[in-house]
N, C-alpha and C positions, 0 to 999 in steps of 0.2 A: 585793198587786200583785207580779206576777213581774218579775224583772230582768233587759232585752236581754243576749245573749252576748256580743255584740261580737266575734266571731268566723262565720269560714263554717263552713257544714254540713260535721258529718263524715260521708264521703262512703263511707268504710269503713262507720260505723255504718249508713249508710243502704243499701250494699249485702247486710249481714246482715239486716237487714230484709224485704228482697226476696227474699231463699233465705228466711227463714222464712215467707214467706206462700206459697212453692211446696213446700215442706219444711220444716215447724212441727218435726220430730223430727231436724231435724239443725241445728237452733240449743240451743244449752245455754248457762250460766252458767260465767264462768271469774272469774278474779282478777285485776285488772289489774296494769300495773308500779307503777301509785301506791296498790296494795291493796285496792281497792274492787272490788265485783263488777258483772260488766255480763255485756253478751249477747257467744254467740262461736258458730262453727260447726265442730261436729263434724264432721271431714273424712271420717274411719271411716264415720260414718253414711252420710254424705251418698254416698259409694263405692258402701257396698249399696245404697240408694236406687235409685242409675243402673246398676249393675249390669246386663248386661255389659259396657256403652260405656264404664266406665271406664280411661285409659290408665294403666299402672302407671308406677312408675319404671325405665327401661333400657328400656319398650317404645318399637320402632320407629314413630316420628311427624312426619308435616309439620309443621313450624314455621318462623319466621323469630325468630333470638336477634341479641344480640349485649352485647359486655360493658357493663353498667348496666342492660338491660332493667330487672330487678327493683327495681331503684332507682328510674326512672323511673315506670315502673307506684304507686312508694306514693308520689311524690315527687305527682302527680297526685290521690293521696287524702288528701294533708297537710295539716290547718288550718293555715288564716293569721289573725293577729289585726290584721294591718294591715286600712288603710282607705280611700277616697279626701277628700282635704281639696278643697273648693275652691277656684281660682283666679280669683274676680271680674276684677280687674283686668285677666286675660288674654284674656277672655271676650270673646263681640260677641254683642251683644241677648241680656243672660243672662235678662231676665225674659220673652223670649217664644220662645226657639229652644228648638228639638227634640234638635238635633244635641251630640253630644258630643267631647271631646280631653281622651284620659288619658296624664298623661304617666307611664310608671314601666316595669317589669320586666314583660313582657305576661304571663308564668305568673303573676305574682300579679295582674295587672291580671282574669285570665279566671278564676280563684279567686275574686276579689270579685265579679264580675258574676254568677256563679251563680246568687246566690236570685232576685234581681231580674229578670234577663234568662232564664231557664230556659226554654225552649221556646219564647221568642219572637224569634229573630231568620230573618229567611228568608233572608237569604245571608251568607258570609264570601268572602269575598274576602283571600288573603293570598299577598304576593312575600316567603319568607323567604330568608336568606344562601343561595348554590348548593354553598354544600362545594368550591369549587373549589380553594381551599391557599392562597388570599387573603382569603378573608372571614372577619371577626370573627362570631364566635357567643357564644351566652349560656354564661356559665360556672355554671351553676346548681350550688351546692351538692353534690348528690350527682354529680357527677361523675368528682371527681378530690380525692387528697389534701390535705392544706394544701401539703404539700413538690413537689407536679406544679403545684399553682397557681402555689407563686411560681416555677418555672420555665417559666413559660408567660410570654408578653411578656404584660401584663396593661393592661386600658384600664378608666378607671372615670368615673363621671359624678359629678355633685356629690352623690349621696345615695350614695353604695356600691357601686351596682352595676355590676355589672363583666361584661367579654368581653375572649375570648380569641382571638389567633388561629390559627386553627386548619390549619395546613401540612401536608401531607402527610409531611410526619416526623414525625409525630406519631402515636405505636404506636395508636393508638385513634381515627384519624381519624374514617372511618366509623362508629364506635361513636357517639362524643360526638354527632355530629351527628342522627343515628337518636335518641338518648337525649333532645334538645334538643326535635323536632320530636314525638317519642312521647306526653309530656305534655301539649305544648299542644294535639295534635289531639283526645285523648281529652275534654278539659275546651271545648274549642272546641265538639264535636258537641254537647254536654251543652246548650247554648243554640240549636240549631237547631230548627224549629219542623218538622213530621215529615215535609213535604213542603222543607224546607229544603234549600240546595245551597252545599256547598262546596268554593269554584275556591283553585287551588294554582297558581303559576306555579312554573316547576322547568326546569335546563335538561339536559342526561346526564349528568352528575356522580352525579346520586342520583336522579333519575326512578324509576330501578328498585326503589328502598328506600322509597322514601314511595309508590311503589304495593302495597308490602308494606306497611305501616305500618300506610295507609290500608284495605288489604282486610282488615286484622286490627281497627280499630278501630270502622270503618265497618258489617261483613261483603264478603265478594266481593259479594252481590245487592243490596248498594246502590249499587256502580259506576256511576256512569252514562255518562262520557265522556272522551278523551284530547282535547282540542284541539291544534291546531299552529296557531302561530305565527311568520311570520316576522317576526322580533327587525330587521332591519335589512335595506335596500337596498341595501350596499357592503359586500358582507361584505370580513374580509382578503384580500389577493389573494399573501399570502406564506405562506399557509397550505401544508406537504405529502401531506394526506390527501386532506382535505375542507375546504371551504370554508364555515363552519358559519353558517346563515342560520337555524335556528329553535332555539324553545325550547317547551316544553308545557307545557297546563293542563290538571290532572286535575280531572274534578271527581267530587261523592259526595258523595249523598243522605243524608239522617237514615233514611226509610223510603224506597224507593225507590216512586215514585208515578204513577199516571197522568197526569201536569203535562208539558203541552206543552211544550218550549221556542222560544222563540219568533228567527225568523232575519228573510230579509228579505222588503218586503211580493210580496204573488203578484202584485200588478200590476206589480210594476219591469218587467217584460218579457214578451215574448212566448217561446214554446216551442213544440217541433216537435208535431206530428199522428202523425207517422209515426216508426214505431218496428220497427225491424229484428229478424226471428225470430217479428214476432205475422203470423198469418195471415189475407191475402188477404180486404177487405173492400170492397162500395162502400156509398159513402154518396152523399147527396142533401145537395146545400147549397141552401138559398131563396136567390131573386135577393136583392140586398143586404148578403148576410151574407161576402162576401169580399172584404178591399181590396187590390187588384192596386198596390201602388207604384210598379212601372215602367214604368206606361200610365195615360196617363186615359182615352182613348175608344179602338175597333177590335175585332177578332176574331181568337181564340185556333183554332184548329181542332182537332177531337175528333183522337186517337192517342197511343199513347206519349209520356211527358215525363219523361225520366231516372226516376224510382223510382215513377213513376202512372203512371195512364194516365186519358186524360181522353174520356168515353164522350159526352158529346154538345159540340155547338160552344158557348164561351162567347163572349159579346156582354158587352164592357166598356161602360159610359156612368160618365162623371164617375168612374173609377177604380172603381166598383165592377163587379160582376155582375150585371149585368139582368137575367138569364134561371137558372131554374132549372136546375144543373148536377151529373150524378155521376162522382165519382175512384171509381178501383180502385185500392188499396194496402193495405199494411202498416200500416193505421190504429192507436193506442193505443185508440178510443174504437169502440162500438155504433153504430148510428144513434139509440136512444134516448138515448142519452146524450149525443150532439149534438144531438140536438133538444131536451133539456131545458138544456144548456151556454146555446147560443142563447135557450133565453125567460130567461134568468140575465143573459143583454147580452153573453154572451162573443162574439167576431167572430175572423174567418181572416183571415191574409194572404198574400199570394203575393209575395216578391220578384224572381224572375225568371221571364225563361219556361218554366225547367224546372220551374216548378208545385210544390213542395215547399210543401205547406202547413205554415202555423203558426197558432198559437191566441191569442188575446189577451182575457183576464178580464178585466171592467169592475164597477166599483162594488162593489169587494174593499177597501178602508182598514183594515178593520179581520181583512183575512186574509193569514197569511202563513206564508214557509216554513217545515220545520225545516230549523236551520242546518246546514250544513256540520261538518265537525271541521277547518275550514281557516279559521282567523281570520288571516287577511291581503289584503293590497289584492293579489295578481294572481291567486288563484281563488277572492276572494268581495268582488268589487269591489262590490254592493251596498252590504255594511257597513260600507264604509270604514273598516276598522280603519289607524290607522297603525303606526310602526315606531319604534325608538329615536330614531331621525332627527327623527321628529317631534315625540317627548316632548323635545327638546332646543328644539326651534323653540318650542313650548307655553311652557316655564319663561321661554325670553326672551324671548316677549312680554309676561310678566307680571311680565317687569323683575328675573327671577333667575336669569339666564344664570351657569353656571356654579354654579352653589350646590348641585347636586344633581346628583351620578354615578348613571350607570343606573338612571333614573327610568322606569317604562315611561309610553306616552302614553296620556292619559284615554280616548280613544274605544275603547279595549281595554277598559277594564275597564267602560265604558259599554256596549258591548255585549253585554259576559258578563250586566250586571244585567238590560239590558233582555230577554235572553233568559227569565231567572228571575222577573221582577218585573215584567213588562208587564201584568198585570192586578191586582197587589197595589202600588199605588198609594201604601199607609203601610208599607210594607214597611220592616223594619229592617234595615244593610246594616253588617257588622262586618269591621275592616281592622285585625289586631293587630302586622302588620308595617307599621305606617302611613307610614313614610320621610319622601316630599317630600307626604303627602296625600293623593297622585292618586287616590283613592275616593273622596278629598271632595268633590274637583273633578268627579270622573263624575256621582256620585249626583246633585247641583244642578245638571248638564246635562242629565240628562235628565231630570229633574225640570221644567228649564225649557222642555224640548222637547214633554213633552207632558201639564204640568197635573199631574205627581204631586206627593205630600206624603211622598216616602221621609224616611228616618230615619239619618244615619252614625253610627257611634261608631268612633272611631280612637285607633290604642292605640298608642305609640313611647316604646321608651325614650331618656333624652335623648344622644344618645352628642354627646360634645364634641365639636366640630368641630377640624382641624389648625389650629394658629395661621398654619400658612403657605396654609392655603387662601385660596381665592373667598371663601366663604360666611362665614370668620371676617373679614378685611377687610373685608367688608360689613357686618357688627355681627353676624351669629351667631353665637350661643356655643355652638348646640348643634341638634340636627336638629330636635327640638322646635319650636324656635323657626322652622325654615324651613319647616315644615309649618305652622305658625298663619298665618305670614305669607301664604302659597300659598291656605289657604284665604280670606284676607279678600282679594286681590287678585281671587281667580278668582271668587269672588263679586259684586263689584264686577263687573266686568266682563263676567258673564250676564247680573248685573241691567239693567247699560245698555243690554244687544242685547235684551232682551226684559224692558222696562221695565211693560206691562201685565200680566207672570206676578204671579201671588202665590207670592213664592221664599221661603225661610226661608233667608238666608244666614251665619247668624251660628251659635255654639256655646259651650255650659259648658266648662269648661277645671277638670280636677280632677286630681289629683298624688297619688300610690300616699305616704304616709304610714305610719309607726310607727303604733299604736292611739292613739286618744283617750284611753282607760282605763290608768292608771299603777296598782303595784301598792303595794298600803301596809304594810308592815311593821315593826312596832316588837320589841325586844329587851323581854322583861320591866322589865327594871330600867327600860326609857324612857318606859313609861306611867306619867303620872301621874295621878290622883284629878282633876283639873281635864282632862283630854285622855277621862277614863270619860263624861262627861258631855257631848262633844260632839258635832256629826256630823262626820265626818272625809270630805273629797271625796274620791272615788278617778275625777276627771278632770283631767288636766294641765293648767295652771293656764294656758298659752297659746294655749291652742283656743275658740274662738269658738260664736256659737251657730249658724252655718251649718255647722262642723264637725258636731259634735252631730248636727242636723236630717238630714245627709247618710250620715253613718253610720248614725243609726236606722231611714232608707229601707231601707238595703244590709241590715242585719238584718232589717229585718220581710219585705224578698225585696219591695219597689215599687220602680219606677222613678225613677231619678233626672232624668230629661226632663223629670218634668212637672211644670208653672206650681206656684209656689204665692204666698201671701200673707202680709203680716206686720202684724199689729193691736195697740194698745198701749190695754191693759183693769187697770185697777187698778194704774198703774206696772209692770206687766209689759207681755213680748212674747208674744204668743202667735202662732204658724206656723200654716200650714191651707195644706196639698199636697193639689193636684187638688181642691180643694173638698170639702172631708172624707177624703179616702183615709189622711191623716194627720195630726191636732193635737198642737202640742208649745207645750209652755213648759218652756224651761231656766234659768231668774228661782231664784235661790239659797232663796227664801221665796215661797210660792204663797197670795195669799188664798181664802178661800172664794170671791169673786168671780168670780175667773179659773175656778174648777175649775168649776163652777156655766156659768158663760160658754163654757168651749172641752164641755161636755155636751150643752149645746142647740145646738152644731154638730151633734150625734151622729154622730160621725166613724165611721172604722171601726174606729180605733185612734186612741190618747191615749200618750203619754208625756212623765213628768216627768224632773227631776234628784229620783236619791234621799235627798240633802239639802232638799232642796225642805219634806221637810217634819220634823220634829224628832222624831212621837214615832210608833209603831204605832196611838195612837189616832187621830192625824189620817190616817196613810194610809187607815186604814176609813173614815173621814167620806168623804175622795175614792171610794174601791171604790160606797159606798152613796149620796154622789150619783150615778156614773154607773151604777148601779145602774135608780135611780128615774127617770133624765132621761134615759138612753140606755142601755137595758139590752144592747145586741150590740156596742156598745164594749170591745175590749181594750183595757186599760190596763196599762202598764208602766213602768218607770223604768229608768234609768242609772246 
């Protein structure tokens, strides 16, 4: 039986991998720093390979640098050996919700999701800090020395981790923050699914650097869109430039694909016929198919009418056309094409006498436009996006007024999904800047609006709250905490307006941990004759068996969503995730019973505790039961 890593994939090894399957002669053997030999690529090789496209050093080339690139770039291919622990207690409906909340340092949180979540999430959605010379950012490791850290004003959470804030005296503003956002969008694309889309809120501070970022991690041809935003309806009025009312959403495709996006429906309204520069057409409209609004009964007489001209006399009854009538104009449309609009149910309107017709689509629900790149209420009143004004209104009505600065409002980010995810229904929706929730709060509105079963996973680290705030007054210790809150409230509160949906408003609550695996070492002298002959646990003696169970998912790359079960066979416990996708028992001593019992599960994998069993002969007895009783079983240990 082989033994889980307990670590994420390395992401290096796995991209020499990939040069060797496109170039098998320019991967060779080297020698690692710890002596051992493994696989490496010859760069030399790999040069003539590509020859003559290859750039040298000093030749002149586009790029975008800045100081840590290079650090960011491995800091992005670095194993972690941490893990997520769960948090029951935190949790709502942990045995039947989908939905997840990781509290920790969102680079290692999007590190662990890896194996697990790899090419399946369809949107990210994320508001990270603006670089403005006020917002704390992640002080990640490679950033800066120990002696720039501590002169940085530094803030830290109850596990360590820490941010800085980042002032524009700061010789390396723009750097750190490019360095910050670098890593997590490379390992963020890494779980998009190929038609996947991911929205970036950003205001001009740095729009221009994360649409370089993103055209270097993305490609330029997966681009798909800038949106505008207006941020607010009162902008300052003491402003001496400009008076600044929007901020923008990039967004960027994993593959860039033929996927609609979806705006607002074609029925909202009617639209013009006539369309200025096309040439000179008449059509024939059938009596009925035109509703005059500003007459019910009388007659129109044939001549000119501002931009037509009207070729025989119309005869109004009951607001419609009773008699068969043809316009000369600047039509959009053929007469085929009106005649087949009309057997579709479309109709014409007229609202004044100057005869400007308009069109109006019927029994269209399920069609609609592409959106605009203007997500705001005064040029796409459709969507009713709101403004910060609103996102303020939203929290105090859910009774958390004040608990959350520049919180954007749900129906923004509910329209960006619904754009993406109007017909992928289980669609998974990833928020690693997760704040005050507001993803959580979108994804179960529109989930409640129209019947989907999407997916959140929300990722924040817990930064303390000021003791002189709102939010700590009111008993939060940390942002953490005002995000779980937001989402049990706002849940609640869907569920009572739309009390028949079947909503899933609850979620797992799990927390970025140290490894479950402690390492064991003894000095010669400390082995004793009595310690040769036992088995020695190499799992810290305070972790539980949902710890275990949760970690072995994130190793074997399954999801941590899904259901599982707990059965108690021979005084053991035995797990069973998704109905086989995984059995475990971590019971210190495993009978034949249990091993025999979790076999004719025939899961798809098995794993024990490698104490579990005492000698090389009993792990074979386990190998050749499930050998005989479930032979496509992997089985492994801890």
């Amino acid at each position: 039986m082989d033994k889980l890593k307990m670590e994420t994939s390395d992401m290096a090894a796995e991209n020499i991998e990939k040069i060797g399957a496109l170039f098998p002669s320019a991967v060779t053997e080297i020698r690692g720093e710890d002596g051992s030999i493994k696989k490496g690529v010859n760069f030399e090789m790999l040069k003539q390979l590509l020859s003559p496209d290859v750039v040298e050093e000093g030749d002149e080339r586009y790029e975008f640098t800045w100081v840590g690139k290079k650090q960011a770039i491995a800091e992005a291919a670095r194993l972690t050996t941490k893990t997520l622990r769960p948090v029951k207690e935190d949790s709502r409906n942990w045995d039947t919700t989908e939905n997840l909340y990781i509290e920790g340092d969102n680079l290692e949180v999007l590190k662990i999701l890896q194996e697990s979540y790899l090419g399946k999430v369809k949107m990210i959605y994320i508001d990270p800090p603006y670089n403005t010379g006020n917002d704390f950012i992640y002080a990640d490791d490679f950033m800066r020395s120990q002696k720039e850290e501590d002169e940085q004003m530094g803030m830290y959470d109850e596990d360590e981790n820490h941010l800085f804030k980042n002032t524009d005296r700061n010789g390396r503003f723009h750097s750190d923050w490019c360095s910050m956002m670098y890593s997590r969008v490379m390992l963020a694309r890494n779980l998009l699914v190929n038609n996947g889309v991911m929205f970036i809120s950003i205001d001009e501070n740095e729009v221009d650097n994360l649409q370089k970022i993103c055209n270097e991690v993305f490609g330029e041809e997966n681009y798909s869109a800038t949106f505008v935003w207006t941020k607010t309806s009162t902008p300052p009025a003491l402003s001496h430039k400009c008076r600044k009312t929007v901020e923008y959403v990039l967004a960027y495709e994993n593959k860039l694909s033929s996927m609609k996006y979806f705006g607002a429906p074609l029925d909202g309204g009617d639209a013009p016929l006539l369309n200025s520069g096309n040439p000179q057409k008449i059509l024939l409209f059938p009596a009925g198919s035109i509703r005059l609004t500003f007459m019910d009964d009388g007659t129109i007489p044939a001549g000119v009418k501002d931009k037509v001209e009207l070729l025989d006399e119309l005869y109004v009854k009951n607001g419609l056309n009773e008699n068969n009538v043809r316009f000369v104009g600047e039509f959009k449309w053929e007469q085929s094409t009106l005649d087949e609009e009309i057997s579709k149910g479309t109709y014409f309107i007229i609202k004044t006498n100057k005869c400007s017709i308009r069109f109006q689509r019927q029994n269209l629900g399920d069609s609609f436009k592409t959106p605009t790149n203007f997500l705001n209420i005064e040029l796409n009143r459709e969507l009713g996006v709101g403004t910060n004004e609103s996102a303020v209104k939203e929290m105090a009505e859910l009774g958390l007024d004040k608990c959350f600065d520049y919180a954007k409002p749900y129906s923004l980010i509910k329209t960006i999904a619904d754009m993406v995810c109007k017909e992928d229904e289980k669609a998974i929706v990833l928020d690693f800047f997760s704040g005050s929730a507001t993803t959580a709060h979108a994804v179960m509105q529109l989930n409640a609006e129209d019947g989907g079963h999407r997916k959140f996973i929300m990722a924040q680290l817990p930064e303390p709250c000021d003791e002189k705030s709102e939010a700590f007054k009111a008993g939060y210790k940390n942002i953490c905490e005002i995000g779980k809150e937001r989402i049990r409230r706002a849940g609640d509160k869907i569920k009572a307006e739309h009390p028949d949906a079947d909503l899933d408003i609850g979620f797992r609550v799990f927390r970025v941990d140290e490894s479950n695996m402690k390492n064991v070492y003894y000095h010669p002298e400390e082995v004793t004759q009595l310690m040769l002959g036992e088995t020695v646990s190499n799992i810290k003696e305070d972790r539980t068996d949902m710890d275990l169970l949760y970690a072995c998912l994130l190793d074997w790359g399954v999801e941590i969503n899904l259901p599982h079960t707990s059965t108690q066979v021979a005084g053991c416990t035995v797990h069973n995730v998704d109905n086989g996708a995984l059995a475990a028992c971590f019971d210190k001593a495993v009978p034949r019973a249990v091993v025999e019992y979790m076999a004719n599960l025939q899961p798809l994998r098995a794993v024990f505790r490698d104490e579990a069993f005492a000698t090389d002969a009993e792990k074979i007895n386990v190998t050749e039961i499930f050998k005989n009783l479930s032979p496509d079983t992997k089985v492994k240990v801890i």
